[in-house]
Steps between C-alpha positions, in 0.01 A plus 500: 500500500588665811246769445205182466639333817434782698117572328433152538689362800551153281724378235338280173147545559243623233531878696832491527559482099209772433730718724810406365307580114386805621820608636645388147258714327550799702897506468457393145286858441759689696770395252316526235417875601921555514565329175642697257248432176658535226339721196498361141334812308828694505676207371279402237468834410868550480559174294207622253703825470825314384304304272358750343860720485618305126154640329548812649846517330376391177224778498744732578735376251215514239401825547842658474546281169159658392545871605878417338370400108221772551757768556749365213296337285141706531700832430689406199179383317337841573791637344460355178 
């Protein structure tokens, strides 16, 4: 307000508030420049990653089960 007084030389007129808004807008744009934004990819990213960490297990387990009975049971039948 200080900063429309001395534009404008009066207080509560119509000139007076379009300085005062476009003071507003100006420190409004400054803070906004020094705002930290945070970023949401990384997150989302990470949380799709711990989803996904159970199926990645279970493949794993499956394919040791798999490479397991083709080693034990796969050989013995060629045997016979």
């Amino acid at each position: 307000m200080r900063i429309a007084t001395a534009e404008t030389g009066w207080v509560g007129n119509a000139e007076y508030w379009g300085a005062c808004m476009d003071a507003f807008k100006v420190l409004i744009e400054r803070e906004r420049n020094t705002l930290c934004a945070p970023q949401v990819l990384p997150f989302v990213r990470s949380h799709n990653r711990m989803w996904r960490l159970p199926l990645i297990a279970m493949e794993d387990m499956f394919t040791v089960l798999h490479t397991h009975w083709q080693r034990n049971m796969g050989g013995s039948s060629r045997a016979l």
